[in-house]
Backbone as numpy.savetxt, mean C-alpha at the origin, in Angstrom:
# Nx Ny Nz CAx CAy CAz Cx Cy Cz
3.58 -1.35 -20.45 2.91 -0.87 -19.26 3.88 -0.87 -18.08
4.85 0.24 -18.06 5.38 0.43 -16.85 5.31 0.86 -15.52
5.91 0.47 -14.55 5.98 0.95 -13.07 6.92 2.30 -13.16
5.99 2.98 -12.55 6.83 4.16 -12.52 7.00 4.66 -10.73
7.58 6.11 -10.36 7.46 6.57 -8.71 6.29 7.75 -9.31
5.27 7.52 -8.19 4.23 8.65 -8.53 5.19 10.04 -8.24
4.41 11.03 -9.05 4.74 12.38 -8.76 3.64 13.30 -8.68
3.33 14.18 -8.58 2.53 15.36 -8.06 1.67 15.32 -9.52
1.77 15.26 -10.58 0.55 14.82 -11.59 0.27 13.78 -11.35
0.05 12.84 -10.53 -0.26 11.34 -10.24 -1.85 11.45 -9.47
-1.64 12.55 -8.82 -2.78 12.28 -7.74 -4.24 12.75 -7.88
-4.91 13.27 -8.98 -6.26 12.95 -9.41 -6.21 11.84 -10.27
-5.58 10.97 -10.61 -6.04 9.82 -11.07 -5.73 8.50 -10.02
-5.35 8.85 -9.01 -4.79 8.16 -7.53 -6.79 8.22 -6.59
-6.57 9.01 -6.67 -7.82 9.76 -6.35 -9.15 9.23 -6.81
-9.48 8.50 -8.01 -10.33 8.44 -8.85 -9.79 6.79 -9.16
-8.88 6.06 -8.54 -8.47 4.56 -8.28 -9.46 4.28 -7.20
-8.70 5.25 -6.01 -8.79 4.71 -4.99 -11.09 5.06 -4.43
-11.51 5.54 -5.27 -12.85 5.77 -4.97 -14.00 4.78 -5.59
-12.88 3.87 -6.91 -13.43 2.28 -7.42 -13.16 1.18 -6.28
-11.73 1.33 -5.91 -11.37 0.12 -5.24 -11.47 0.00 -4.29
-12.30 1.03 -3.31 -12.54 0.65 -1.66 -14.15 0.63 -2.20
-15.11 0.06 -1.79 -15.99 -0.26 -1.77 -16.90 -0.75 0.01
-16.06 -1.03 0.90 -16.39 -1.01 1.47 -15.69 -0.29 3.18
-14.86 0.72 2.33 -14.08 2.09 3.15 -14.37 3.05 2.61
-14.49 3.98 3.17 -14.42 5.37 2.51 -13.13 5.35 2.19
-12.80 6.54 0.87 -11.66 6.88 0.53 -10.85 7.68 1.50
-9.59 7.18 1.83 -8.68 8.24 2.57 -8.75 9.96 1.87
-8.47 10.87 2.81 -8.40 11.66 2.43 -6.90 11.85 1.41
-6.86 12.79 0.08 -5.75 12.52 -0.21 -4.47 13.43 0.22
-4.48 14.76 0.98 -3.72 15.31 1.79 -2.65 13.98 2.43
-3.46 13.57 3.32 -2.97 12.32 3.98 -2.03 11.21 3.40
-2.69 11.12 2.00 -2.21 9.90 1.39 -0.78 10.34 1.16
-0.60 11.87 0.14 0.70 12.95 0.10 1.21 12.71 0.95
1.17 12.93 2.13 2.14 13.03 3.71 3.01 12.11 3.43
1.85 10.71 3.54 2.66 9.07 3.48 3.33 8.94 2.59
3.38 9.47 0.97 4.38 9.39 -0.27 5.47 9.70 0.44
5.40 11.22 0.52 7.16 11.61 1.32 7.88 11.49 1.95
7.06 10.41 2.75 8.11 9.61 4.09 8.65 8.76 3.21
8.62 8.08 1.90 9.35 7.30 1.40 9.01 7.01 -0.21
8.87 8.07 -0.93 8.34 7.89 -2.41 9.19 6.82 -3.01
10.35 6.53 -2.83 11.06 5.35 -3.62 10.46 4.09 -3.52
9.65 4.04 -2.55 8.90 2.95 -2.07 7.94 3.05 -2.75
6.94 4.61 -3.14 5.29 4.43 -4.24 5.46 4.28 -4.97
4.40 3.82 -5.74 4.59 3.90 -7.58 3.14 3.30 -8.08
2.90 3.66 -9.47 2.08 3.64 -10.26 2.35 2.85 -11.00
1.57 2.36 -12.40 1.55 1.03 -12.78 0.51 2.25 -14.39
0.98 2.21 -15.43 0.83 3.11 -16.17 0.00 2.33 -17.30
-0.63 2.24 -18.29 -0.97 2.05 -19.74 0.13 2.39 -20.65
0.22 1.89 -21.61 0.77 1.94 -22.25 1.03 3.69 -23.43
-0.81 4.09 -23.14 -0.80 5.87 -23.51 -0.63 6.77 -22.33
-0.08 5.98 -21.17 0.38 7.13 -19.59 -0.93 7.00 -19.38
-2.21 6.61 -18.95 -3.09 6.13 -18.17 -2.76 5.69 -17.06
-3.16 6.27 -15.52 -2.69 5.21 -14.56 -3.58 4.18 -13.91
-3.29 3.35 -14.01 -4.82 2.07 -13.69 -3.89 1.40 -12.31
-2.91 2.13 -12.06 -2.78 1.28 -10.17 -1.64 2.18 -9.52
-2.33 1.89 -8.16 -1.00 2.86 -7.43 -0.74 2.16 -6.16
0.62 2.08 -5.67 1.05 1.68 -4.28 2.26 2.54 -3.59
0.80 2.48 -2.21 2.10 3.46 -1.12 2.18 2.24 0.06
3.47 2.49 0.02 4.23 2.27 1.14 5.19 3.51 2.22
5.41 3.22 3.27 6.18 4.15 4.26 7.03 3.27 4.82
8.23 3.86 5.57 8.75 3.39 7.21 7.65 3.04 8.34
7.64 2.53 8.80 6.97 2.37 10.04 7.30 1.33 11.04
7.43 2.04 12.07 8.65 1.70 13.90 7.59 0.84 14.37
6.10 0.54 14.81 5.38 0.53 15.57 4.55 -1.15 15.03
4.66 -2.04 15.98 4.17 -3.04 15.72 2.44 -3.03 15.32
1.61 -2.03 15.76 0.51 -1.28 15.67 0.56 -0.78 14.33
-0.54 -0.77 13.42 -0.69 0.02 11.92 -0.93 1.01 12.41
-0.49 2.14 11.94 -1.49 3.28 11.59 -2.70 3.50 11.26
-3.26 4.63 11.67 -4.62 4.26 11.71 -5.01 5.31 10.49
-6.32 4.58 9.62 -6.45 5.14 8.71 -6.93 7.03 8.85
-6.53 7.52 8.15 -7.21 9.35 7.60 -6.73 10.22 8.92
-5.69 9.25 9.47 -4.67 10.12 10.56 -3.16 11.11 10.04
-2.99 11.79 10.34 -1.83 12.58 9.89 -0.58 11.85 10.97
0.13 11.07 10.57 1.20 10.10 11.08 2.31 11.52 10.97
3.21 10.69 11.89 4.81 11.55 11.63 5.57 10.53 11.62
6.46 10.41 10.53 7.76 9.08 10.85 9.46 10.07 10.83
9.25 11.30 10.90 10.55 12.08 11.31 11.75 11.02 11.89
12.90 11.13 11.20 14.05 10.45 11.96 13.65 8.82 12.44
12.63 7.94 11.83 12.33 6.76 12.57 13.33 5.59 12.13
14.19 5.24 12.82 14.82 4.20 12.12 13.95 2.89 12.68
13.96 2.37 11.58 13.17 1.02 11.01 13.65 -0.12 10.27
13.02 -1.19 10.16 13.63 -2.39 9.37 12.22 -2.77 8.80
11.24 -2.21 9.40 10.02 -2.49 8.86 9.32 -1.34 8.06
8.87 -2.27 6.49 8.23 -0.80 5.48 6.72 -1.16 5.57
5.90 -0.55 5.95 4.45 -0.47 5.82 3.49 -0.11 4.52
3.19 -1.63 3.89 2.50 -1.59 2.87 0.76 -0.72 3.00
1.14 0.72 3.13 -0.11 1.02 2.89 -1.56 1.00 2.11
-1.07 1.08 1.03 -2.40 0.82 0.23 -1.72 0.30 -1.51
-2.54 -0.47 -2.22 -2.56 -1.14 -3.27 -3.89 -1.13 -4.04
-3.68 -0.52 -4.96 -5.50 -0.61 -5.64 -5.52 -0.26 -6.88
-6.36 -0.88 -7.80 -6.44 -0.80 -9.15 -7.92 -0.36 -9.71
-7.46 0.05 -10.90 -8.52 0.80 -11.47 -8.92 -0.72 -11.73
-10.75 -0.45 -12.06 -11.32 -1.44 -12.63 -10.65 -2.14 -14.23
-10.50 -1.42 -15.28 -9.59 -1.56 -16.29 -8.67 -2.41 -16.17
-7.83 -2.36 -15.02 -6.52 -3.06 -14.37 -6.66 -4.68 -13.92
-7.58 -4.55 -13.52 -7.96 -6.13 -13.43 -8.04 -7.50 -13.67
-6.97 -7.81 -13.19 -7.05 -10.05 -14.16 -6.08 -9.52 -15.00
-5.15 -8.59 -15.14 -4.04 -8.64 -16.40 -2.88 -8.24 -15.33
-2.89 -8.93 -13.86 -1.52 -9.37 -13.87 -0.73 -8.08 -13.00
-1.23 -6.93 -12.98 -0.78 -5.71 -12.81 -0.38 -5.24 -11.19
-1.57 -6.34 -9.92 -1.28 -6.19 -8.53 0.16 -7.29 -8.71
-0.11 -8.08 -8.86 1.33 -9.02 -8.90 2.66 -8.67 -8.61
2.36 -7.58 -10.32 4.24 -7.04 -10.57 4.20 -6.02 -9.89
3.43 -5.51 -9.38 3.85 -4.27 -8.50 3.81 -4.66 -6.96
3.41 -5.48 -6.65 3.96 -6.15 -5.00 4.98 -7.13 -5.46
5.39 -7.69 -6.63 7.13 -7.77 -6.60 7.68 -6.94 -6.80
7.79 -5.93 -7.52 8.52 -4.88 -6.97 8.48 -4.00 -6.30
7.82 -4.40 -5.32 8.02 -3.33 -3.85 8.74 -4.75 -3.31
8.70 -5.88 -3.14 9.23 -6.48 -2.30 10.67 -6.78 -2.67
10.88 -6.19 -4.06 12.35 -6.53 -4.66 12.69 -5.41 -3.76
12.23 -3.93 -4.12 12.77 -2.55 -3.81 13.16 -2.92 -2.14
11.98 -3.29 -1.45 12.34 -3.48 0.09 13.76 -4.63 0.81
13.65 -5.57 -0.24 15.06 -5.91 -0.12 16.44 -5.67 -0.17
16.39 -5.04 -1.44 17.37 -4.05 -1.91 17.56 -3.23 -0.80
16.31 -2.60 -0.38 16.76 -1.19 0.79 17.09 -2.11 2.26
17.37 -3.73 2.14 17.33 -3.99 3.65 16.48 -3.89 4.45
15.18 -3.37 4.00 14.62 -3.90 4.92 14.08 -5.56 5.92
13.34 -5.61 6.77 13.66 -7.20 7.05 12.08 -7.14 7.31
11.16 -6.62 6.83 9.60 -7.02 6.48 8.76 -5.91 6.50
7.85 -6.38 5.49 6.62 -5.96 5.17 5.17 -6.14 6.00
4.83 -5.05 6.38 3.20 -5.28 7.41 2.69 -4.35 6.57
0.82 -5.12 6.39 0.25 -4.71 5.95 -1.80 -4.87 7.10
-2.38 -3.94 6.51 -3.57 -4.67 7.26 -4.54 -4.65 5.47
-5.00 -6.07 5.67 -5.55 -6.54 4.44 -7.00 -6.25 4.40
-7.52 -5.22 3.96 -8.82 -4.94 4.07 -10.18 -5.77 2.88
-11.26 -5.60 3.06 -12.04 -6.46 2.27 -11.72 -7.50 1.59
-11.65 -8.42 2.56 -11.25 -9.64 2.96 -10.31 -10.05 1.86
-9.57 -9.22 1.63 -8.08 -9.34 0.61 -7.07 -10.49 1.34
-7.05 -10.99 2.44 -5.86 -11.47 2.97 -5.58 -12.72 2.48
-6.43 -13.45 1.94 -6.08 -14.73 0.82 -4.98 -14.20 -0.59
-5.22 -13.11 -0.74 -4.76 -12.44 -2.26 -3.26 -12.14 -1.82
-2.71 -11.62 -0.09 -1.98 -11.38 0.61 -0.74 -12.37 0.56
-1.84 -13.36 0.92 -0.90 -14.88 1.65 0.17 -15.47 0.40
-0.92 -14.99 -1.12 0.26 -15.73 -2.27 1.27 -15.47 -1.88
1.97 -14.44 -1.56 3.21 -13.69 -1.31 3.99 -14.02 0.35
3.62 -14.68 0.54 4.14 -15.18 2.07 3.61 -14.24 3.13
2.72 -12.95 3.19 2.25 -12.43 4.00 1.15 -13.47 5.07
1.48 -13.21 6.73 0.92 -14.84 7.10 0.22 -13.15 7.89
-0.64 -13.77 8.76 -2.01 -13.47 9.48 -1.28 -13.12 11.02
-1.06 -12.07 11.29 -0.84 -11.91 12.85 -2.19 -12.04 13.79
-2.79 -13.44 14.26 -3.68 -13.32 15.30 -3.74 -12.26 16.44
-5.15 -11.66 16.61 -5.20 -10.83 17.99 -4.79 -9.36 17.84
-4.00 -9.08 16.81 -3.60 -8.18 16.88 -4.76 -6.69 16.74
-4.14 -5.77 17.43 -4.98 -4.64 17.68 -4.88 -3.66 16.33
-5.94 -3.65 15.67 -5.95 -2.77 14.57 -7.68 -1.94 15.05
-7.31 -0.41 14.60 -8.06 0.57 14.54 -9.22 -0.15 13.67
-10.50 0.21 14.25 -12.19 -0.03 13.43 -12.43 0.76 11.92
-11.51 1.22 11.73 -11.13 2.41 10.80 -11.15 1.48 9.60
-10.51 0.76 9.55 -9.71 -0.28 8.61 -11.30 -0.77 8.05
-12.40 -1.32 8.75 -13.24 -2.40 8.45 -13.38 -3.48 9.49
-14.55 -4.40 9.15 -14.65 -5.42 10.03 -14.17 -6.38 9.86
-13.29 -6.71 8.44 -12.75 -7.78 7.89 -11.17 -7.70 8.32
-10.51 -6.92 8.77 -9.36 -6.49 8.57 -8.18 -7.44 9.26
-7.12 -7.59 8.16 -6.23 -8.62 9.57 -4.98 -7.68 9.05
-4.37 -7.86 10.15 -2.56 -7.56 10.31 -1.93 -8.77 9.64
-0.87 -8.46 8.53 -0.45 -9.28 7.89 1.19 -9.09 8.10
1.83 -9.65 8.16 3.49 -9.42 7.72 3.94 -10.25 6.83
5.01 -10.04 6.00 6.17 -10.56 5.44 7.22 -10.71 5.76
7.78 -11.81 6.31 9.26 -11.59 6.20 10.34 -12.39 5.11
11.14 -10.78 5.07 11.82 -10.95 4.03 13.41 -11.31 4.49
């Protein structure tokens, strides 16, 4: 069951993840989600079955702005130099579940983000994920201003790497 970089056959089954695993968000639109791949696809990737099934996907981007992005917005990161990669979204098919599969794929985004130099990871941890966050050294930015978009549970998280 390998990690692979999504590609353009990736995204009706991206699509059909992400409409199990928010439960209490609507699904991003997936136009949107596309945009965010191309600011930095070396950074997405999928998490496959063993017959090419995809049961998980994670995007990440660049992002300059101590502020998240706000969800089902059309962002621009043109020319942004950064040290910070923005863990956008992480989600697994139901199938995927308890076998281990969010784990290896937020270590290797946090291997990949090292490798690329970056010097941390922000995320906003939605349905009340931020305990699942913290294994990984992601700590809790108090106060911080995040869009209603996100949920009522939502915290700003970082890593530093």
């Amino acid at each position: 069951m390998p990690i692979a970089q999504i590609s353009e056959n990736s995204w009706d089954a991206i699509q059909k993840i992400q409409q199990e695993a928010y439960t209490e968000l609507p699904p991003e639109d997936i136009s949107i989600l596309k945009k965010k791949w191309t600011f930095s696809p070396d950074t997405c990737s999928i998490f496959t079955s063993n017959d090419g099934e995809i049961l998980a996907y994670l995007l990440s981007h660049l992002w300059a702005s101590d502020k998240p992005p706000t969800l089902n917005e059309d962002i621009s990161i043109s020319n942004q130099q950064t040290s910070t990669l923005y863990l956008h979204d992480l989600a697994l098919s139901n199938k995927a579940r308890g076998k281990g599969i969010a784990k290896a794929m937020v270590k290797d985004l946090i291997d990949k983000a090292k490798t690329k130099r970056f010097t941390k990871i922000s995320l906003v941890a939605v349905q009340s994920s931020s305990s699942f966050w913290a294994q990984y050294g992601f700590v809790v930015i108090d106060n911080a201003a995040i869009c209603p978009s996100y949920g009522s549970c939502a915290k700003l998280m970082i890593l530093e790497l």
